[in-house]
C-alpha positions as CSV (number, residue, x, y, z in Angstrom):
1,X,36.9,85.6,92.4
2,X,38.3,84.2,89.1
3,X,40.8,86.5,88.8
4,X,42.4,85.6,92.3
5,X,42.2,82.3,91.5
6,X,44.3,83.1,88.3
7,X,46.0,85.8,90.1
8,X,47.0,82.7,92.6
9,X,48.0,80.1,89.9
10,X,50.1,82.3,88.2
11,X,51.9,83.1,91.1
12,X,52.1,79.2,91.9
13,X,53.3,78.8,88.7
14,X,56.2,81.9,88.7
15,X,57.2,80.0,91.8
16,X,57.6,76.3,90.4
17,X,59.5,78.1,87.3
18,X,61.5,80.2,89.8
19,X,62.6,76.9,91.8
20,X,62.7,74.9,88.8
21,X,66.2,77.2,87.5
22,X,67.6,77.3,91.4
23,X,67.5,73.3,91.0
24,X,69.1,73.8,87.4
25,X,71.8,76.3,88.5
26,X,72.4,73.5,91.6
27,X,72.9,70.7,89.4
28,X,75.0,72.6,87.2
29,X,77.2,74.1,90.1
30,X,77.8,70.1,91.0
31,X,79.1,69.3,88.1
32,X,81.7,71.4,87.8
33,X,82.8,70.2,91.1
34,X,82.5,67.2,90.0
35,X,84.6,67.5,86.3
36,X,87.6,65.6,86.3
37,X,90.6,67.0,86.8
38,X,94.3,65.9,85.1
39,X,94.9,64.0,81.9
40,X,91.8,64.1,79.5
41,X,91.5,60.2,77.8
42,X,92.2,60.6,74.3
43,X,94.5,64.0,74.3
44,X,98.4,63.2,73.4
45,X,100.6,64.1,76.3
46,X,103.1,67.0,75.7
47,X,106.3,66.2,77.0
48,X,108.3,68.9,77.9
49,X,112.0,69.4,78.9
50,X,112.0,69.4,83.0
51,X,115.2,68.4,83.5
52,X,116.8,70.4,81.5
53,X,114.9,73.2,83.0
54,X,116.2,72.4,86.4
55,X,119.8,72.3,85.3
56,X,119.4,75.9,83.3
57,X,117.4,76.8,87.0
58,X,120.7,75.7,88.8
59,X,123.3,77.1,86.5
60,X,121.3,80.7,86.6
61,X,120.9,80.8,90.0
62,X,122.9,78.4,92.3
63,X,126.1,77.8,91.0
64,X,129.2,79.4,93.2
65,X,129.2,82.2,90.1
66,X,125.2,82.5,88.8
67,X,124.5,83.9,85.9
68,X,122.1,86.2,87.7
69,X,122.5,88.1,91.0
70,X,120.5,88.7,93.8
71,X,118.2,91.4,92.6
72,X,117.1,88.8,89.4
73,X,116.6,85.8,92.1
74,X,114.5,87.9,94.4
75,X,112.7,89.3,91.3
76,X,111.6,86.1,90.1
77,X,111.1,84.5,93.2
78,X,109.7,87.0,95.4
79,X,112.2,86.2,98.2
80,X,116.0,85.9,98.9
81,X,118.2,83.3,97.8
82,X,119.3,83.3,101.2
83,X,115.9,82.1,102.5
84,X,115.1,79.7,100.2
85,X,118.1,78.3,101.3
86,X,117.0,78.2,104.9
87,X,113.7,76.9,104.0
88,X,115.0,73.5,102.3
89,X,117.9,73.4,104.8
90,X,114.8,72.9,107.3
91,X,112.8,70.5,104.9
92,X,115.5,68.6,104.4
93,X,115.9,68.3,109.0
94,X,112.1,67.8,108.9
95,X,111.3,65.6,105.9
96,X,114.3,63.8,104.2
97,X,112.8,62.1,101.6
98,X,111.0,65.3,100.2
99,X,113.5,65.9,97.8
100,X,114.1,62.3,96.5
101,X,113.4,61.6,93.3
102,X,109.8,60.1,92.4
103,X,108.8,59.0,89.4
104,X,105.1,59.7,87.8
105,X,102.5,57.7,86.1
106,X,104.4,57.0,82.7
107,X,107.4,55.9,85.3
108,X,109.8,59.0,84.2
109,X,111.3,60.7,86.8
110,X,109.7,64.1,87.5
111,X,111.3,65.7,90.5
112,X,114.3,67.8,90.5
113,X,116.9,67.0,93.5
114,X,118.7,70.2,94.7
115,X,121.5,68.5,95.7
C-alpha cells in the first residue's frame, strides 16, 4: 500500500513539474509577442542615403533611356515595368495622397515621390 501511495505522489509530482514548464514555455512565448519592436533606447541611429537611392532607382530604371532593360527590371522586381506602372497609375486614381511626401519621427522626409 506504501508503494502506491508513492507510486501516486510521484506521479502527482511529474505532473506539477510537467505543468510547471508548459506555464514557463507560455510566459516565455508572451513575451516575445510582447518585445518591442523599432528603435532600441540607447542605440545610435544609422542614417543611410534614401534619397539618393531613389534617384540611382529612377535613373536605372525609369528614365526615357534606363540604364537597364526589361529583362534586369523584371529580374529584380519580379514583374514588368509595364505593370508596376499600371499599379501606381491605379494608386494614384484610388489614393492620391499615397505618394506624397511624409516625413518620419526625426522630421526628415522619408518617402520617395515617383513623379
Amino acid at each position: 500500500m506504501s508503494s502506491s501511495s508513492e507510486e501516486e505522489q510521484s506521479a502527482n509530482e511529474l505532473e506539477a513539474i510537467a505543468g510547471a514548464l508548459h506555464l514557463l514555455r507560455l510566459i516565455k512565448k508572451r513575451k516575445r509577442a510582447r518585445r518591442r519592436r523599432g528603435s532600441v533606447v540607447g542605440r545610435q541611429n544609422t542614417l543611410r542615403p534614401i534619397q539618393e537611392g531613389a534617384k540611382h532607382l529612377e535613373t536605372d530604371f525609369f528614365q526615357d533611356s534606363p540604364i537597364y532593360g526589361p529583362h534586369f527590371f523584371r529580374r529584380r522586381f519580379r514583374m514588368k515595368k509595364e505593370l508596376l506602372l499600371r499599379i501606381e497609375k491605379a494608386l494614384l486614381q484610388y489614393k492620391p495622397e499615397y505618394f506624397e511626401q511624409r516625413r518620419d519621427c526625426m522630421w526628415r522626409n522619408r518617402r520617395f515621390n515617383p513623379g
